[in-house]
C-alpha positions as CSV (number, residue, x, y, z in Angstrom):
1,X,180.9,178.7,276.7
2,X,179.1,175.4,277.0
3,X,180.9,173.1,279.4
4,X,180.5,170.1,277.0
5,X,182.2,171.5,274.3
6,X,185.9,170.6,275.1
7,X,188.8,171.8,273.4
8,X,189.7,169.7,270.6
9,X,193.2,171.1,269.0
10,X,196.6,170.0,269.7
11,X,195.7,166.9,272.0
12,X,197.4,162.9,270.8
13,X,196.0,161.7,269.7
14,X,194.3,164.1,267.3
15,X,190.4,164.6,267.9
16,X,188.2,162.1,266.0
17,X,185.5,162.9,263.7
18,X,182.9,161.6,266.4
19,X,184.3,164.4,268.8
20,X,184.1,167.2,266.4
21,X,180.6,166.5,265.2
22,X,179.9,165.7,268.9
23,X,181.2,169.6,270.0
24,X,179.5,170.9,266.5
25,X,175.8,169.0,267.6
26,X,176.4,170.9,271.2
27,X,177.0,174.2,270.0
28,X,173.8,174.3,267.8
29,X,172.5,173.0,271.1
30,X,173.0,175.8,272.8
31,X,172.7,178.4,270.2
32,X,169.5,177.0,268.9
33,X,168.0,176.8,272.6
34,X,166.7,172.8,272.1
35,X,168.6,169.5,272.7
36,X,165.2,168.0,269.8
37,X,164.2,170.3,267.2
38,X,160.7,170.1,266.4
39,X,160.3,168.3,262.7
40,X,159.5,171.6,261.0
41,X,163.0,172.6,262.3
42,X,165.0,169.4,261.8
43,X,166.4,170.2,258.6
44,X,168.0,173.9,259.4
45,X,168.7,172.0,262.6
46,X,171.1,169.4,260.9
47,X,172.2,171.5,258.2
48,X,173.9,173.9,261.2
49,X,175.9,170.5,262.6
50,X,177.0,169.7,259.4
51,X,178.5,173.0,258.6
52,X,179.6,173.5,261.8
53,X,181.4,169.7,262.1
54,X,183.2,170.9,258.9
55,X,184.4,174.5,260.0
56,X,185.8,172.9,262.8
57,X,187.7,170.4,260.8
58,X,189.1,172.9,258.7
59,X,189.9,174.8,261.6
60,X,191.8,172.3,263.7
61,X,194.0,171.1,260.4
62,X,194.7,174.4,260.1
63,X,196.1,175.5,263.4
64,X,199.6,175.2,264.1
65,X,201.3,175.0,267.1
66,X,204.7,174.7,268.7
67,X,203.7,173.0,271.9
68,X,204.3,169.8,272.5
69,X,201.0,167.6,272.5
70,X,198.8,167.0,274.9
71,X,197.7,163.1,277.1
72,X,194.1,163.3,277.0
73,X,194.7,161.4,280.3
74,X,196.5,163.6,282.1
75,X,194.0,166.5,280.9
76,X,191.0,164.4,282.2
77,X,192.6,164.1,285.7
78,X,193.1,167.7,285.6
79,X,189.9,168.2,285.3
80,X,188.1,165.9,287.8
81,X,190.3,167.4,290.3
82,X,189.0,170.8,288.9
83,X,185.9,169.4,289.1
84,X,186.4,168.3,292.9
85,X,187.6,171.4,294.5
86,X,184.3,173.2,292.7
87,X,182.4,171.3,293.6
88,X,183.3,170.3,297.2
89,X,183.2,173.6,298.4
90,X,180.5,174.7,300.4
């Protein structure tokens, strides 16, 4: 999986339409092989976000959970220090 793509269900607060389109535009990144799509390819290109964006937003309002919500915070500290320990071994 893409490391940009983060996980976007069950966090407080809920993920913003900026971060789903943000995730969809990454995965057509990836899948499509190009960070620019030529012009001849824009459209299909844009089309795929779109769709994708609202998948995912029907997907997260329709996942349920019993877990209690999580600090975006304390998930970004979790993962810098991931992030550390990776990367500061040699």
């Amino acid at each position: 999986m893409c490391r940009n793509i983060h996980t976007l269900h069950n966090f407080e607060p809920p993920a913003t339409p900026d971060e789903v389109h943000a995730a969809a535009l990454q995965y057509v990144r990836k899948i499509s092989g190009t960070t620019k799509p030529s012009q001849a390819n824009q459209a299909a290109f844009d089309l795929a976000v779109e769709e994708i964006t609202a998948a995912t937003t029907r997907l997260l309002g329709g996942l349920t959970t019993n877990a209690p919500p999580k600090d975006r915070e304390v998930e970004a500290t979790k993962a810098r220090a991931r992030a550390e320990i990776r990367y500061t071994r040699a």
